[in-house]
C-alpha positions as CSV (number, residue, x, y, z in Angstrom):
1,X,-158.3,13.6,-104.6
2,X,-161.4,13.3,-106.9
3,X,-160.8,10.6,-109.6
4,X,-160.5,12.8,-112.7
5,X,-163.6,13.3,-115.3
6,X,-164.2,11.0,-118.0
7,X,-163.6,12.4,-121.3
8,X,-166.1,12.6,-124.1
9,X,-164.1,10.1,-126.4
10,X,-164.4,7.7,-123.4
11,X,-168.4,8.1,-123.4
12,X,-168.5,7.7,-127.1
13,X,-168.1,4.0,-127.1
14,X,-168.0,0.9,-125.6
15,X,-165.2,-1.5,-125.5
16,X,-166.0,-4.2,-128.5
17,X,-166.0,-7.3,-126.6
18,X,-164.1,-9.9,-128.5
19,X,-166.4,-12.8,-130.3
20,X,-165.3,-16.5,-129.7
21,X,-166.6,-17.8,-133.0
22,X,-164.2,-14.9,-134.6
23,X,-161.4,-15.8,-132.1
24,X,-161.5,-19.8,-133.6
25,X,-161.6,-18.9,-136.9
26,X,-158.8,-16.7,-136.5
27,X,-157.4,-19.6,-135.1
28,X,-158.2,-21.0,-137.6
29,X,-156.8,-18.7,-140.4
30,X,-153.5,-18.4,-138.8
31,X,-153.3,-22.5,-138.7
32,X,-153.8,-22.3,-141.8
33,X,-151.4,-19.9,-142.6
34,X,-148.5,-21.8,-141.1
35,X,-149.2,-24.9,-142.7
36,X,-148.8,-22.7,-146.1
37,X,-145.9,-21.2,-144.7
38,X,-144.3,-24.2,-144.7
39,X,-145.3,-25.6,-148.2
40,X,-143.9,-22.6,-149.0
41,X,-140.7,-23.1,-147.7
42,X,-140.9,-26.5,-148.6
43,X,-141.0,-25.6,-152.2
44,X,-138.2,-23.5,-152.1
45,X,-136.1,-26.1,-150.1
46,X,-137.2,-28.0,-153.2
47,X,-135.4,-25.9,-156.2
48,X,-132.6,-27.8,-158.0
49,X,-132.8,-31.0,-155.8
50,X,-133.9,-34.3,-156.9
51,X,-137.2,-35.5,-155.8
52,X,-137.3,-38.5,-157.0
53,X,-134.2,-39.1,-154.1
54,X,-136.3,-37.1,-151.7
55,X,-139.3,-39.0,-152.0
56,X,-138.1,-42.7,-152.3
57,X,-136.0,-41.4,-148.9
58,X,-139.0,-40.4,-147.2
59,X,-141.0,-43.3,-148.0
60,X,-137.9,-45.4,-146.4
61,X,-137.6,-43.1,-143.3
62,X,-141.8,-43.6,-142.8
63,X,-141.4,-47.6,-143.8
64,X,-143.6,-47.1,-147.1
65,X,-143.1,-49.9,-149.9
66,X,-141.3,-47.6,-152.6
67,X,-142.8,-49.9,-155.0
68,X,-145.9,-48.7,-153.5
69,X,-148.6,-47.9,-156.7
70,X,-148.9,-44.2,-155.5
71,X,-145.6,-43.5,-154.7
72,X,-144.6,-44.8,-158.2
73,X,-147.6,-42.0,-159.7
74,X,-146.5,-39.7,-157.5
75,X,-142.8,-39.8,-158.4
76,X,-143.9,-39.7,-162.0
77,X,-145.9,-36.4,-161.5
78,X,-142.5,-34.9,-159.3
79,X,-140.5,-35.6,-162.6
80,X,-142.6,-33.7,-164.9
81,X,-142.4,-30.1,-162.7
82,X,-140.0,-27.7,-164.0
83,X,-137.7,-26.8,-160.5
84,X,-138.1,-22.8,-161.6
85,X,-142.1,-23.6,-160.9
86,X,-141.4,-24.3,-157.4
87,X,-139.8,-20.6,-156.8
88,X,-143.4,-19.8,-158.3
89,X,-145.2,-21.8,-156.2
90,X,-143.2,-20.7,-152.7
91,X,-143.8,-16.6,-153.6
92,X,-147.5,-17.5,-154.2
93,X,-147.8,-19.4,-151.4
94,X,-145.9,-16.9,-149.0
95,X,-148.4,-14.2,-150.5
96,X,-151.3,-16.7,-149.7
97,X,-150.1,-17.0,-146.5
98,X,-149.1,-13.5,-145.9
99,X,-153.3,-12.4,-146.5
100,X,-154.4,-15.3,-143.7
101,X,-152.2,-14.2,-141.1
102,X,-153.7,-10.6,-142.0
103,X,-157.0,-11.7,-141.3
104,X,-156.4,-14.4,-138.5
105,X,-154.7,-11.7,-136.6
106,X,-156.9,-9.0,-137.3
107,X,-159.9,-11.4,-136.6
108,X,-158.6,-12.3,-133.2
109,X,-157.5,-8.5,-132.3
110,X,-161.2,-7.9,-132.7
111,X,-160.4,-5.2,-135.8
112,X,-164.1,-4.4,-138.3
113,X,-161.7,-4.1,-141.2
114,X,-160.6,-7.9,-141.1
115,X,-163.4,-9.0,-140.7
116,X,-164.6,-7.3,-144.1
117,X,-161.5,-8.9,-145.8
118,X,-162.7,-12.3,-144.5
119,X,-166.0,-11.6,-146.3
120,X,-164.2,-10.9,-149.1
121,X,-161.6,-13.1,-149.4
122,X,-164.0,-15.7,-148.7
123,X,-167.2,-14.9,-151.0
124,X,-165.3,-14.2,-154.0
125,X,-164.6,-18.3,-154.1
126,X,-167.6,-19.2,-153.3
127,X,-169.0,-19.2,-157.3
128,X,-166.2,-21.0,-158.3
129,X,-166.5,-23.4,-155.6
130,X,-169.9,-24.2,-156.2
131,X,-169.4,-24.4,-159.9
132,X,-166.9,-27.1,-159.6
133,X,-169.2,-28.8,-156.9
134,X,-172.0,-29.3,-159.7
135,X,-169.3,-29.9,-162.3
136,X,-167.4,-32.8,-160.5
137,X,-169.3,-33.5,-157.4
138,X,-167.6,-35.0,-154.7
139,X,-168.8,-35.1,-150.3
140,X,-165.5,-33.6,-149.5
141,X,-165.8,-30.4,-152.3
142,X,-169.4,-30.3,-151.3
143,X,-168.9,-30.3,-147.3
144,X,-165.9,-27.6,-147.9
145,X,-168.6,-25.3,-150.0
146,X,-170.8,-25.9,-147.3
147,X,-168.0,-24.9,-144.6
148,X,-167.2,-21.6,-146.2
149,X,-170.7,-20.5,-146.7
150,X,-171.1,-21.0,-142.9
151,X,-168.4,-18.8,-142.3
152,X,-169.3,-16.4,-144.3
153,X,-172.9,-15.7,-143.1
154,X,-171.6,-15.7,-139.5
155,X,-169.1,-13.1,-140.2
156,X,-171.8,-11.5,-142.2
157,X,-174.7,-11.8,-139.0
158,X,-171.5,-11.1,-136.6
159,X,-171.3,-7.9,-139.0
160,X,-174.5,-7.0,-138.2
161,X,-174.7,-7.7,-135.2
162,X,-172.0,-5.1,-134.2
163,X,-173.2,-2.6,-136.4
164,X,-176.7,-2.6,-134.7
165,X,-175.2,-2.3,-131.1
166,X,-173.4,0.9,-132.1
């Protein structure tokens, strides 16, 4: 029996061949994503509890001096947050984490229109980010600016790329 003809939507186009640089920073994003995810939950665990308790416990469990000079600051800083802040903080970082697991797993299913929203959601930080690079320089701010530009541009040339295959 003669295999049957091939139709013309099968002609049309190649297969898009998955990129590896796309797939790791899909990776990437969806790393990312669950680490926010659990901030996230973290800060909801976090409404009406103490802590202050929470904290000096953890430093106990992971054999930290509680006396320690940033534990001290940093149970100073815990008191001054309003617990109704930290519903804030979880829905915002649930949204956050909601748009990277969009992208990560539209990156790594090989889809044109995450890799747009990348572009997006990347280059519309990247003023700000350099502004505070200039205002308050510091290697770390400066090598993440420098990070997320080089994503950027190789979505962009990936971009191209693509579109000058087709």
């Amino acid at each position: 029996m003669p295999a049957p003809a091939p139709t013309p939507e099968d002609q049309s186009q190649p297969p898009r061949r998955p990129d590896r640089g796309l797939r790791f920073i899909a990776l990437l994003k969806i790393g990312k994503a669950l680490l926010i995810t659990g901030l996230a939950f973290g800060f909801f665990h976090a409404i009406n509890r103490d802590l202050g308790d929470s904290v000096r416990d953890l430093t106990i469990r992971l054999r930290i001096d509680p006396e320690n000079h940033i534990i001290r600051i940093l149970l100073e800083k815990l008191g001054t947050i309003p617990t109704r802040n930290f519903h804030r903080f979880g829905i915002i970082s649930l949204i956050y984490a909601g748009e990277l697991y969009l992208e990560g797993l539209g990156l790594w299913f090989n889809q044109a229109w995450a890799e747009y929203l990348l572009i997006f959601a990347t280059g519309v930080w990247i003023p700000e980010e350099g502004y505070y690079c200039i205002q308050h320089f510091g290697w770390g701010r400066f090598s993440l600016l420098l990070l997320n530009l080089a994503l950027l541009i190789y979505v962009i040339l990936a971009l191209i790329r693509k579109k000058r295959a087709h």
